[in-house]
Structure formats: structure tokens, C-alpha cells
C-alpha positions as CSV (number, residue, x, y, z in Angstrom):
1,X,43.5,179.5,152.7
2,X,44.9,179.6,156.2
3,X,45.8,176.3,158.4
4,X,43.7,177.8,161.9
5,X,44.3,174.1,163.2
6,X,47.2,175.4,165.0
7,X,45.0,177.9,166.4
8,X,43.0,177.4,170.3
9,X,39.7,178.2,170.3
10,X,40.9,182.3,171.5
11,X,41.5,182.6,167.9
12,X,37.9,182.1,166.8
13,X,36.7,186.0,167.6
14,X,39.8,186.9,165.6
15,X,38.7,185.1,162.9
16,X,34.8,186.1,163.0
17,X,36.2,189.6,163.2
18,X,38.5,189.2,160.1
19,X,35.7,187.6,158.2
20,X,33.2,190.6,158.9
21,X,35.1,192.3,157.2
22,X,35.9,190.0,153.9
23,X,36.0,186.4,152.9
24,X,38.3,183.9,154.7
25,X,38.7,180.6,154.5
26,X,40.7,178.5,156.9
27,X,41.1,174.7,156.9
28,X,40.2,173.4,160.7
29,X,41.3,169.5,161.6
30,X,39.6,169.7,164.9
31,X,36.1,171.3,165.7
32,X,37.3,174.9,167.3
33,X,34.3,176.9,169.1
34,X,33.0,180.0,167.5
35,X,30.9,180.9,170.5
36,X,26.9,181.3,171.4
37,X,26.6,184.4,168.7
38,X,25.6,184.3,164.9
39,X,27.5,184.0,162.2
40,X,27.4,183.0,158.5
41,X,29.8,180.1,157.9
42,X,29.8,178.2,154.5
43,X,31.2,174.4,155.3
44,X,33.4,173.4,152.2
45,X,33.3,169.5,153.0
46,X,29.3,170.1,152.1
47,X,29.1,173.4,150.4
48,X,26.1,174.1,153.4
49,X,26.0,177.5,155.5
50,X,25.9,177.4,159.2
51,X,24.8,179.8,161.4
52,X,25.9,178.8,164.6
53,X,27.6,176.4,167.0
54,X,24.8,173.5,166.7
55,X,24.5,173.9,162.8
56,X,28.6,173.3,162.8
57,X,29.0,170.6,165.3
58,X,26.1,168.9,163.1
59,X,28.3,169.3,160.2
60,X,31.4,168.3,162.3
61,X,29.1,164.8,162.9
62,X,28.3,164.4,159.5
63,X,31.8,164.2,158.3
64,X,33.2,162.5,161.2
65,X,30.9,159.2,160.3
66,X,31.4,159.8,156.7
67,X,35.5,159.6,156.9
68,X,35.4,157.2,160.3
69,X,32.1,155.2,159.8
């Protein structure tokens, strides 16, 4: 596991890329942008897959109210 919270949202085609090619999991503390494009992204806090922005920031939501009410 990689800390990508350290990481601006530039590094987010870096890491699509990386994961094309095999599994990678990062932790993120803040909701970085993976862009308007697909991608398969499995959410550990829920164990759901997202495919894109929408499906994340909805997941982002969820455990936002769940750990700040």
C-alpha cells in the first residue's frame, strides 16, 4: 500500500496507468480526481467498485457522514 495523499491530483493518470497494468492500492485522505474517463476502482472503506468520478465522490459522501455525521 502507497500513502498517494501526498500526491496532487497530476498523479492520478500515473496511477490509472500503473494500475492497468497490475494491482495497486494507495490509501487517499482527501478525494483526488481521476478525471471524466472509466476506470475500475474497488473502494476498501466499502469493498464496492467504482467506475468513475460520480461513483467515487458518492463513496467519498458516504464515508464522510459516516466518520463526521
Amino acid at each position: 500500500m502507497s500513502n498517494a495523499s501526498a500526491c496532487g491530483d497530476n498523479c492520478a493518470r500515473w496511477i490509472l496507468s500503473i494500475a492497468s497494468k497490475q494491482d495497486v492500492t494507495i490509501n487517499l485522505r482527501h478525494l483526488m480526481s481521476f478525471g471524466d474517463g472509466r476506470f475500475a476502482m474497488r473502494v476498501l472503506n466499502s469493498s464496492n467498485v467504482v467506475h468513475d468520478m460520480l461513483g467515487l465522490i458518492a463513496e467519498y459522501d458516504i464515508a464522510m457522514h459516516e466518520r463526521y455525521g
